[in-house]
C-alpha positions as semicolon CSV with decimal commas, in nm:
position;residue;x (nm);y (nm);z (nm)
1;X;-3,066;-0,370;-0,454
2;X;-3,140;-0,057;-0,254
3;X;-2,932;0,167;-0,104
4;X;-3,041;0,093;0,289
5;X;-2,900;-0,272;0,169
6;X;-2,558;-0,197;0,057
7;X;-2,516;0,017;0,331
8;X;-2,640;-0,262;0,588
9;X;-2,417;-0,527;0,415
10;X;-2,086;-0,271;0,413
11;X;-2,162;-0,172;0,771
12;X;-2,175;-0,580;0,854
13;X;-1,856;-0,679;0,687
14;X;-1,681;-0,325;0,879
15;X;-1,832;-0,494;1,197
16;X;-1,653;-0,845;1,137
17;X;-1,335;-0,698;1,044
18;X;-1,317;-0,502;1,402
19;X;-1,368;-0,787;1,550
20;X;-1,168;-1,015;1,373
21;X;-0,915;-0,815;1,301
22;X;-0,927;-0,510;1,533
23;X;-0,941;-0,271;1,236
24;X;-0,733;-0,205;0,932
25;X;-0,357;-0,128;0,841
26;X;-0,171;-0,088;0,517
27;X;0,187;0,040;0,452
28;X;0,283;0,388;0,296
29;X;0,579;0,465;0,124
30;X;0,694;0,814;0,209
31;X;0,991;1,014;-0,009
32;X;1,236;1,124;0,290
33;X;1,525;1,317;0,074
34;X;1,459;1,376;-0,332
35;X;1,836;1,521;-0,439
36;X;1,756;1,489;-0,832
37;X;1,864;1,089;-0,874
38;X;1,944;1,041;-0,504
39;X;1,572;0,955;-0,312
40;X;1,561;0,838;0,053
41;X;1,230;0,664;0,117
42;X;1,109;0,490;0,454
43;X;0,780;0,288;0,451
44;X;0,544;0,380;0,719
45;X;0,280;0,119;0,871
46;X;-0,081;0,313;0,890
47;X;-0,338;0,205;1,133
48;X;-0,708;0,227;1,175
49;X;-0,853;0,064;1,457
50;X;-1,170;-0,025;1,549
51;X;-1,311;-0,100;1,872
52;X;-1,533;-0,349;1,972
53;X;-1,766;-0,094;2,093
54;X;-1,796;0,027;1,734
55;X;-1,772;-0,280;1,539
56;X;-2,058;-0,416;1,769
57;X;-2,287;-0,108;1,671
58;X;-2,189;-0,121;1,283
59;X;-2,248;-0,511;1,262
60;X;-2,574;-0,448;1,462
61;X;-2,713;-0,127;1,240
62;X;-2,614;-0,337;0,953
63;X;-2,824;-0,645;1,051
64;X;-3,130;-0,372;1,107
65;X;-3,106;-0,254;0,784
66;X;-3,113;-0,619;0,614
67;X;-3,363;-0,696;0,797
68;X;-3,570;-0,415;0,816
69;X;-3,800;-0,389;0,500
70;X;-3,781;-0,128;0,268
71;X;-4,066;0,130;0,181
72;X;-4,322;0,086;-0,041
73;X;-4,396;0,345;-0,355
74;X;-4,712;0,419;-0,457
């Protein structure tokens, strides 16, 4: 499998999760206080969203480069 294909086939499923999902989020856990046994920690929610604007483009540059055939050596 080339490279043009892995990138087409990551840049399809980045286009379905924008618009399925509107992008992605995970949680962080961040120290607060660290007084030698005594730690204070608060878990922070992280977003990344994508737009429909830009999921559109990824999920269509991804189809083109599926589709698209690769060059020929020789």
């Amino acid at each position: 499998m080339s490279a043009a294909r892995i990138a087409g086939i990551v840049l399809i499923v980045i286009g379905l999760i924008g618009f399925v999902w509107g992008g992605f989020s995970w949680t962080e856990e961040k120290t607060i206080v660290d007084l030698g046994p005594i730690q204070a920690t608060a878990k922070e929610r992280e977003t990344l969203p994508i737009t429909p604007v830009v999921s559109g483009i990824a999920l269509v540059a991804g189809i083109v480069l599926l589709v698209i055939p690769g060059r020929k050596r020789g």
